[in-house]
TIMI-2910 file (N, C-alpha, C, CB; in pm, 1 decimal, decimal comma, always signed):
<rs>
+----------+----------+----------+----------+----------+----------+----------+----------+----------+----------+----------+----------+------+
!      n_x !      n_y !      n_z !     ca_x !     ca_y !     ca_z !      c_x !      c_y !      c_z !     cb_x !     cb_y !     cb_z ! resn !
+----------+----------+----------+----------+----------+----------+----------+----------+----------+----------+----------+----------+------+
!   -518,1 !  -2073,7 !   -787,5 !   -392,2 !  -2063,4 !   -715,5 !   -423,9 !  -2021,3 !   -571,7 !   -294,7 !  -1961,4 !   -785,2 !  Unk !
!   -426,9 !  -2125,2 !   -473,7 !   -446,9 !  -2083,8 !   -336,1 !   -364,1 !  -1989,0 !   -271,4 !   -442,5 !  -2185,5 !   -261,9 !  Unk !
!   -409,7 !  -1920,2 !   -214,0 !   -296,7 !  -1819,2 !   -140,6 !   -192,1 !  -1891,3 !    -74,4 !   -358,9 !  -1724,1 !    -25,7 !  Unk !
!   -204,8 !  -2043,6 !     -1,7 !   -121,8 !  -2077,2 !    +75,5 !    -26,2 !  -2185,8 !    -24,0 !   -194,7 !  -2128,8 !   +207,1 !  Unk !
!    -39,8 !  -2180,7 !   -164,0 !     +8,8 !  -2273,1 !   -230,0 !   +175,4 !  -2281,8 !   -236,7 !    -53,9 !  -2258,7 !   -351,1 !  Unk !
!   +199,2 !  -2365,7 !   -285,3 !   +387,5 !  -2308,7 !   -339,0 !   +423,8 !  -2230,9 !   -452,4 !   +488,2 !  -2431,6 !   -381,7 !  Unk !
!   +315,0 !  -2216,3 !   -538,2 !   +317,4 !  -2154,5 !   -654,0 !   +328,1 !  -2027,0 !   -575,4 !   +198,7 !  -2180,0 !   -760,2 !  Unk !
!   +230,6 !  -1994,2 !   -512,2 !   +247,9 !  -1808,9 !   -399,2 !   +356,9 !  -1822,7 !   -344,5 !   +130,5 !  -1762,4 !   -245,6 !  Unk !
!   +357,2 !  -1909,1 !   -293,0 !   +521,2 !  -1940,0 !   -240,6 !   +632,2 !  -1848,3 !   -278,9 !   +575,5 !  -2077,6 !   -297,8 !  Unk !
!   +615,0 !  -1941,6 !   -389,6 !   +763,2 !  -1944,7 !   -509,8 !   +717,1 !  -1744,4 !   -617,2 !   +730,1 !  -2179,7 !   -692,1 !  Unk !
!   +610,6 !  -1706,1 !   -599,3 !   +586,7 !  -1615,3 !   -628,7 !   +624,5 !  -1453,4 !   -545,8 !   +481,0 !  -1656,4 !   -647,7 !  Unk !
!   +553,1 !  -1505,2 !   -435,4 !   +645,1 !  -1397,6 !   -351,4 !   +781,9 !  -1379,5 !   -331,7 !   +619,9 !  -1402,6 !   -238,2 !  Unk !
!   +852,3 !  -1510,0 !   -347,1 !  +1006,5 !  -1512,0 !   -319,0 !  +1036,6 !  -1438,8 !   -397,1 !  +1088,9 !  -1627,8 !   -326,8 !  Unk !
!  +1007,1 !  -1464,5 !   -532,1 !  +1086,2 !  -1378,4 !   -657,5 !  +1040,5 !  -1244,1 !   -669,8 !  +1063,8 !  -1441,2 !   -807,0 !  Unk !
!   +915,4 !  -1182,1 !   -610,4 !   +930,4 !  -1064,1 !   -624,4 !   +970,1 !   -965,6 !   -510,0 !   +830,8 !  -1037,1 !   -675,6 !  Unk !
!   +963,1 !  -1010,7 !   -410,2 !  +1047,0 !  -1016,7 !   -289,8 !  +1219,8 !  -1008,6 !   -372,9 !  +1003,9 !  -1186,3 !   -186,6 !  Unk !
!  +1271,9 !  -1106,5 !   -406,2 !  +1388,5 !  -1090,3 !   -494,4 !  +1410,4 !   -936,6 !   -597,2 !  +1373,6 !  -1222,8 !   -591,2 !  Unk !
!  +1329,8 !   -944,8 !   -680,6 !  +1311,2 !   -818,3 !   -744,1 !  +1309,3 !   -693,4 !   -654,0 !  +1189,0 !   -824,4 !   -816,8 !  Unk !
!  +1232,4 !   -732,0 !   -557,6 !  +1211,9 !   -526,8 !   -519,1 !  +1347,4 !   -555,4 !   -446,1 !  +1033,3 !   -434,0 !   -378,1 !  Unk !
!  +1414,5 !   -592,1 !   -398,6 !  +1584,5 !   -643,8 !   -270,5 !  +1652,5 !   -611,2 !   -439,0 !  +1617,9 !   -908,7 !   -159,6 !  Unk !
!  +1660,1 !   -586,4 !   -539,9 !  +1724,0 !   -580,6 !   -671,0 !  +1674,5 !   -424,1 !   -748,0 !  +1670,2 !   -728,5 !   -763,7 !  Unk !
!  +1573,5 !   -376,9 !   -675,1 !  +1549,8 !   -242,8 !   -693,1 !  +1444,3 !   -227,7 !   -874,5 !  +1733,5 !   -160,7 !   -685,6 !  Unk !
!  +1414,3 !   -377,0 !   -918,5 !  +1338,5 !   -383,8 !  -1010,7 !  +1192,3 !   -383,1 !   -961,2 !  +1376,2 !   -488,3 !  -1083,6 !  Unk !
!  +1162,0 !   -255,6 !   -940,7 !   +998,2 !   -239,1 !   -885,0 !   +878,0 !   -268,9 !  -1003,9 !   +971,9 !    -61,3 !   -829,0 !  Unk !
!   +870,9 !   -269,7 !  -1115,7 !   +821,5 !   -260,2 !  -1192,8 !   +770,7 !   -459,2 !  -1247,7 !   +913,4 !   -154,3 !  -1266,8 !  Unk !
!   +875,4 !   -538,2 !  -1234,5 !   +869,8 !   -644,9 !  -1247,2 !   +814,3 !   -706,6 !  -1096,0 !   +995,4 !   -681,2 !  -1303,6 !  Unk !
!   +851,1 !   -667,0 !  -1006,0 !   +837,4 !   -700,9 !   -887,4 !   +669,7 !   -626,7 !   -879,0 !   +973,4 !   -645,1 !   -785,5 !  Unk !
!   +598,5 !   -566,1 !   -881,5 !   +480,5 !   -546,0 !   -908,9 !   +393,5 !   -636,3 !   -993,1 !   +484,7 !   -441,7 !   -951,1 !  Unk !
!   +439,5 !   -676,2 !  -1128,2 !   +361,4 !   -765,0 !  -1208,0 !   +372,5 !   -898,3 !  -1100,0 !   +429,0 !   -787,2 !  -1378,1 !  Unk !
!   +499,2 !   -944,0 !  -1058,6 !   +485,5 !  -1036,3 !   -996,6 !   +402,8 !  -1100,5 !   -904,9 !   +548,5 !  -1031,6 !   -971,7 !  Unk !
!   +365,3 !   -969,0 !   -834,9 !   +280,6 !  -1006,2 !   -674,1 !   +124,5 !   -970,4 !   -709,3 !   +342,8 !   -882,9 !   -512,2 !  Unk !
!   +105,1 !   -913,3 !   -875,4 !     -0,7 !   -869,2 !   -859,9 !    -81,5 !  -1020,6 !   -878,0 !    -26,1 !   -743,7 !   -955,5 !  Unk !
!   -104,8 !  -1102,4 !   -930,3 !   -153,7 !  -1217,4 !   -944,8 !   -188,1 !  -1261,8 !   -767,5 !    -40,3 !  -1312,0 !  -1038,4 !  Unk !
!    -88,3 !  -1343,1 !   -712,4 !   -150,2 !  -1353,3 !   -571,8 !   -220,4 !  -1279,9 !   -496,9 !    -83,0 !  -1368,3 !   -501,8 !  Unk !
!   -159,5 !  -1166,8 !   -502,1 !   -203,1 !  -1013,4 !   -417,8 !   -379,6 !  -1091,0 !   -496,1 !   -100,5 !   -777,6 !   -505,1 !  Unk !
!   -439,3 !  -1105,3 !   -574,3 !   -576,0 !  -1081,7 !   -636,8 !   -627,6 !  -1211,1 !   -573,8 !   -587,2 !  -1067,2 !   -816,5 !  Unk !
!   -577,8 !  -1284,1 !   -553,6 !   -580,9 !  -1464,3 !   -496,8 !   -625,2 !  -1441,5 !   -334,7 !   -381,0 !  -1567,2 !   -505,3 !  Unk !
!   -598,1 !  -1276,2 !   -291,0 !   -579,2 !  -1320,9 !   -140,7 !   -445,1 !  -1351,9 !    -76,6 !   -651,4 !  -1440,0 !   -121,4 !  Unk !
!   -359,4 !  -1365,2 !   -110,8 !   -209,1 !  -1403,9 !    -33,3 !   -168,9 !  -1273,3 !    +10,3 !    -76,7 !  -1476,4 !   -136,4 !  Unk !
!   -191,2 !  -1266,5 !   +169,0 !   -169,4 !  -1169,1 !   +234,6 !    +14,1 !  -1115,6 !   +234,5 !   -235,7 !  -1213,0 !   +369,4 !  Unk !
!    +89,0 !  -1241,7 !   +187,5 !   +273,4 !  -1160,2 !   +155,3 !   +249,2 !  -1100,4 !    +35,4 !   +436,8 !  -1279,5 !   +126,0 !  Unk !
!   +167,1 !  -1143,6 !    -22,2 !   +166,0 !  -1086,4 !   -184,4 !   +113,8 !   -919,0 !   -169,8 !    +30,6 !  -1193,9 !   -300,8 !  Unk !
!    +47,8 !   -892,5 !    -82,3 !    -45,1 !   -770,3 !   -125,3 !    +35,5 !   -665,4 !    +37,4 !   -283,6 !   -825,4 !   -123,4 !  Unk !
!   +146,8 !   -745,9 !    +93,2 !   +223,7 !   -662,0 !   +134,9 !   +328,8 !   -599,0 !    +77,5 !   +254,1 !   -699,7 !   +212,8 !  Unk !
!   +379,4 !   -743,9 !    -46,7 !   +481,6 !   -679,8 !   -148,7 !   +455,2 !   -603,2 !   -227,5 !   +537,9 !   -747,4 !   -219,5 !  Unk !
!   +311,0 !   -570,1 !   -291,8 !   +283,8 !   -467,2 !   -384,3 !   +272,6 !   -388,0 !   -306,3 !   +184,9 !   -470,1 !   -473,1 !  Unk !
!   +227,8 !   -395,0 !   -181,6 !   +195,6 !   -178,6 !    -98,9 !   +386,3 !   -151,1 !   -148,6 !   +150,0 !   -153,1 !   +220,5 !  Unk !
!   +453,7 !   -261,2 !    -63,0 !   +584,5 !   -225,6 !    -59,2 !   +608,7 !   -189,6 !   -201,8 !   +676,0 !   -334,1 !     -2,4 !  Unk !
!   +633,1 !   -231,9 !   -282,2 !   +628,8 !   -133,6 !   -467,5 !   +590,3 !    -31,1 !   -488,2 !   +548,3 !   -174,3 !   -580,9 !  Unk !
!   +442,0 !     +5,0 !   -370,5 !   +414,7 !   +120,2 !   -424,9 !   +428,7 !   +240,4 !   -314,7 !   +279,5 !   +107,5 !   -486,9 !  Unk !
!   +480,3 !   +178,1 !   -218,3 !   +470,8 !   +248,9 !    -86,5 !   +637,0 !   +381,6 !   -106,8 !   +485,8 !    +91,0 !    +75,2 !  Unk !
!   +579,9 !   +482,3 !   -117,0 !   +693,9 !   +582,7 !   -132,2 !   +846,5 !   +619,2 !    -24,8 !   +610,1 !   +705,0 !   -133,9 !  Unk !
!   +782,2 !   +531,7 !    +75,8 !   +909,6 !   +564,6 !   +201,4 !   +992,8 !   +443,8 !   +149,3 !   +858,7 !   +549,1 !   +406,5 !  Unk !
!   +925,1 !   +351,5 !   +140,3 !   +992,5 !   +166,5 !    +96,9 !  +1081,7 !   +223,3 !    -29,7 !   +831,6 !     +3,7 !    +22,1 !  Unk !
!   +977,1 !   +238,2 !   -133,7 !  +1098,1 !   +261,9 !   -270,4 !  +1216,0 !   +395,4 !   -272,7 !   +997,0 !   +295,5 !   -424,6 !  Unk !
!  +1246,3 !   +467,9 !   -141,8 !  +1309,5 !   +549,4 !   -103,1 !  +1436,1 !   +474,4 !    -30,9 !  +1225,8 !   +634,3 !    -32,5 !  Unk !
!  +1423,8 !   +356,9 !    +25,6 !  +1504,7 !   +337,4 !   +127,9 !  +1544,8 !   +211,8 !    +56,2 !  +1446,0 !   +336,5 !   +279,3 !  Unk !
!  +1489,0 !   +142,6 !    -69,2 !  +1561,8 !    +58,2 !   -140,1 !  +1668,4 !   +152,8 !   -257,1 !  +1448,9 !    -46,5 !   -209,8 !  Unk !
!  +1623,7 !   +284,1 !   -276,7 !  +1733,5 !   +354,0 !   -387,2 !  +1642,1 !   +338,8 !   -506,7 !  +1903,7 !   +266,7 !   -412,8 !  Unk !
!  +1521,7 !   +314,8 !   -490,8 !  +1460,0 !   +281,6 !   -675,0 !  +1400,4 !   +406,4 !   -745,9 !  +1309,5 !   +156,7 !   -684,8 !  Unk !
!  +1471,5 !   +386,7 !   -862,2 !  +1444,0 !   +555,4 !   -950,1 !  +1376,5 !   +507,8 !  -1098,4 !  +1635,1 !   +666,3 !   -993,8 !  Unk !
!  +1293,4 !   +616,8 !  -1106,8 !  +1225,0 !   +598,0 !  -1256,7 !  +1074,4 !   +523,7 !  -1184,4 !  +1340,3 !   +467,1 !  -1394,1 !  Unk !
!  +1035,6 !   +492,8 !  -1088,9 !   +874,5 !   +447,9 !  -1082,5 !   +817,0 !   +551,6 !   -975,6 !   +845,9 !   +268,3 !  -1024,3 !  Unk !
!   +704,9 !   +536,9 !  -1017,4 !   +607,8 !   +632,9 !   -911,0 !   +528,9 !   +578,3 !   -826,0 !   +513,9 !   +717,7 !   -971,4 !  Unk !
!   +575,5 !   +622,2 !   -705,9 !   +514,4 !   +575,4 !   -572,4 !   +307,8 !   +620,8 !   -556,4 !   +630,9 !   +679,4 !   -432,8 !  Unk !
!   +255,7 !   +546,0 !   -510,4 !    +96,5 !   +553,5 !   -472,7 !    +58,7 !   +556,4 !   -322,4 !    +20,6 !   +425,1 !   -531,5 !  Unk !
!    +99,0 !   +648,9 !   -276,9 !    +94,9 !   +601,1 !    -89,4 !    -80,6 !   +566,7 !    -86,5 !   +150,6 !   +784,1 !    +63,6 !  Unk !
!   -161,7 !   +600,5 !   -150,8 !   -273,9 !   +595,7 !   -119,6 !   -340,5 !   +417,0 !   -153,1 !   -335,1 !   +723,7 !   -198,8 !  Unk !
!   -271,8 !   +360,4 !   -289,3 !   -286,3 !   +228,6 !   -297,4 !   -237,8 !   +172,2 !   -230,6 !   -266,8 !   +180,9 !   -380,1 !  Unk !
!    -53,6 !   +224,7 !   -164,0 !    -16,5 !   +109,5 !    -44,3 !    -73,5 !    +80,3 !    +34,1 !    +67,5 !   +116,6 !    +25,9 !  Unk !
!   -165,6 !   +217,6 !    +82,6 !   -207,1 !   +206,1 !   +250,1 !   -320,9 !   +147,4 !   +202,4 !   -229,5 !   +354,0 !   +364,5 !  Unk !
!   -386,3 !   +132,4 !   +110,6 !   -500,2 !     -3,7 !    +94,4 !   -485,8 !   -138,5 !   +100,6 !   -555,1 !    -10,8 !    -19,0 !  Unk !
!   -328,5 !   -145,4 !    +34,8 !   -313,9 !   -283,9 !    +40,6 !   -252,6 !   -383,7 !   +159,8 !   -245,7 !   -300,4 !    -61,6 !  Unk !
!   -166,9 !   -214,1 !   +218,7 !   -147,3 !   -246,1 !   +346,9 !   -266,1 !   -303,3 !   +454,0 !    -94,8 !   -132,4 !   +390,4 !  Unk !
!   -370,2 !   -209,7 !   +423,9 !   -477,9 !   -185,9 !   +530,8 !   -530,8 !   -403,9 !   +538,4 !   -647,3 !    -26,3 !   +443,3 !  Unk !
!   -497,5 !   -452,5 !   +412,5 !   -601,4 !   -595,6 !   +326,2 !   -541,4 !   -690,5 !   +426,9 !   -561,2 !   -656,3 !   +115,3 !  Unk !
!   -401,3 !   -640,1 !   +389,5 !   -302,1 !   -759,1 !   +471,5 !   -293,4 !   -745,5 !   +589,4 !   -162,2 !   -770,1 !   +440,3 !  Unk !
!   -287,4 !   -670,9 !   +699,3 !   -274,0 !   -668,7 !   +793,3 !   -406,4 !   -697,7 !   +871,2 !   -211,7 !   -573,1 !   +805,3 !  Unk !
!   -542,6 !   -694,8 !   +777,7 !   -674,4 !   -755,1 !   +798,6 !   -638,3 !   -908,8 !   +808,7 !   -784,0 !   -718,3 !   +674,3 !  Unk !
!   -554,2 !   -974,6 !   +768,2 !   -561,8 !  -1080,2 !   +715,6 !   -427,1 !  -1129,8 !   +816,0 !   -562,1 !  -1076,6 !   +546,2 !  Unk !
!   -346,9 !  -1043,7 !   +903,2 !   -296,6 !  -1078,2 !  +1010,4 !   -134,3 !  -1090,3 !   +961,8 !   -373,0 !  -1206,9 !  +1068,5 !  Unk !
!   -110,3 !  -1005,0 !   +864,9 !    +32,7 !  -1005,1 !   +835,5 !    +98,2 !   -864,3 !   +914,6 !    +54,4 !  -1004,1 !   +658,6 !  Unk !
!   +205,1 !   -919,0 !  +1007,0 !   +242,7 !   -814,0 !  +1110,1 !   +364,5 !   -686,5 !  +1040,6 !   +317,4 !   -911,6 !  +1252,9 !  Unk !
!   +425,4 !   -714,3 !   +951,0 !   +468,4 !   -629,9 !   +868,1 !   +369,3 !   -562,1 !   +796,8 !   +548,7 !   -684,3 !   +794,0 !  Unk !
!   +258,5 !   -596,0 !   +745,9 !   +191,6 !   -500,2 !   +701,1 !   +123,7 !   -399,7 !   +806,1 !   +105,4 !   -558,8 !   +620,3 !  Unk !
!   +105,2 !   -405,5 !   +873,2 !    +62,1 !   -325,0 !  +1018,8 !   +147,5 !   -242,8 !  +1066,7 !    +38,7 !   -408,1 !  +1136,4 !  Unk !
!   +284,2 !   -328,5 !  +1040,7 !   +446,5 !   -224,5 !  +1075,9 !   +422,5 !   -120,4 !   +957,8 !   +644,6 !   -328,5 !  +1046,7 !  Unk !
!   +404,9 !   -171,6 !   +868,1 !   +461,3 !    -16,0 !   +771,4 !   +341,1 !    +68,1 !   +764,0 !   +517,6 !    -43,3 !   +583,8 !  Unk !
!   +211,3 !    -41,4 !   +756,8 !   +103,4 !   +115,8 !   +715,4 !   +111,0 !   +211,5 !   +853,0 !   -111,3 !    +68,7 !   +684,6 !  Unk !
!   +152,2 !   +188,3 !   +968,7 !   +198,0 !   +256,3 !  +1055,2 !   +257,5 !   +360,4 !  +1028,5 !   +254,9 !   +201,5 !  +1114,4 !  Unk !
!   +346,9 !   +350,0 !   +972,9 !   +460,9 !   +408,9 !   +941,3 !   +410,5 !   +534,6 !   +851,1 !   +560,6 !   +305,2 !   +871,4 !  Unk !
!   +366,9 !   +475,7 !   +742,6 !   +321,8 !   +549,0 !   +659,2 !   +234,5 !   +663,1 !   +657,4 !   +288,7 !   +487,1 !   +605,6 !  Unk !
!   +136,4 !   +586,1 !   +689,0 !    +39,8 !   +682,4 !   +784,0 !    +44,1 !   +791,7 !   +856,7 !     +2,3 !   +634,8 !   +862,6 !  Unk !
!   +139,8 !   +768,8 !   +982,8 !   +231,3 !   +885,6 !  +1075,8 !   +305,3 !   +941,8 !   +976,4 !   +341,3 !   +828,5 !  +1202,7 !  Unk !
!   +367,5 !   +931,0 !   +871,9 !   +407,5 !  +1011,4 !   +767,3 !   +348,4 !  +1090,4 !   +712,6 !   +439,6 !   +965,6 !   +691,3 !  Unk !
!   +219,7 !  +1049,0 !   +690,4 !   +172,8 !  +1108,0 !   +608,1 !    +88,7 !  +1231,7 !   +661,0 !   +114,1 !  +1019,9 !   +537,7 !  Unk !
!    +60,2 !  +1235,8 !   +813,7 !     +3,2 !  +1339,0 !   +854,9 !   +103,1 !  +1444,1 !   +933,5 !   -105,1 !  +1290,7 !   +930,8 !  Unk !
!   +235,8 !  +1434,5 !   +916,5 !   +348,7 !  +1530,9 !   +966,4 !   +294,2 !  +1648,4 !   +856,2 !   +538,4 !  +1465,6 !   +946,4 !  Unk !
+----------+----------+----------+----------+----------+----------+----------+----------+----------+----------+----------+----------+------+
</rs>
């Protein structure tokens, strides 16, 4: 499954869909497949699943945030030139040293 395929495509959309639906848990299984492929939206949507400010500001209760896996996966994608991932591990980051 190429990162640039439609299958990633059609993969990110829906878990992209899921976490905008506050189902983090499904929305994780979802992206984890590409996220492993290399698809740099994919492995921004899992930091975002696991990223603790993100699942704060969608309202999602009952999962546990990993700031330390986001900011890895953040760190992959934004290697890989995705500008939202650069926006949030930013973010995060400066969070995390207040």
């Amino acid at each position: 499954m190429p990162a640039g395929s439609s299958t990633v495509t059609a993969l990110v959309a829906r878990g992209n869909r899921l976490l905008a639906k506050g189902d983090v848990v499904s929305a994780r299984a979802v992206f984890e497949n590409p996220a492993i492929e290399g698809s740099a939206a994919a492995l921004t949507g899992l930091a975002k699943a696991n990223d603790p400010h993100y699942l704060t500001d969608i309202g999602a209760h009952g999962v546990t945030s990993d700031a330390g896996l986001a900011i890895g996966l953040y760190q992959r994608a934004a290697a890989m030139g995705d500008r939202d991932a650069t926006d949030r591990l930013s973010r995060l980051q400066a969070s995390l040293k207040r």
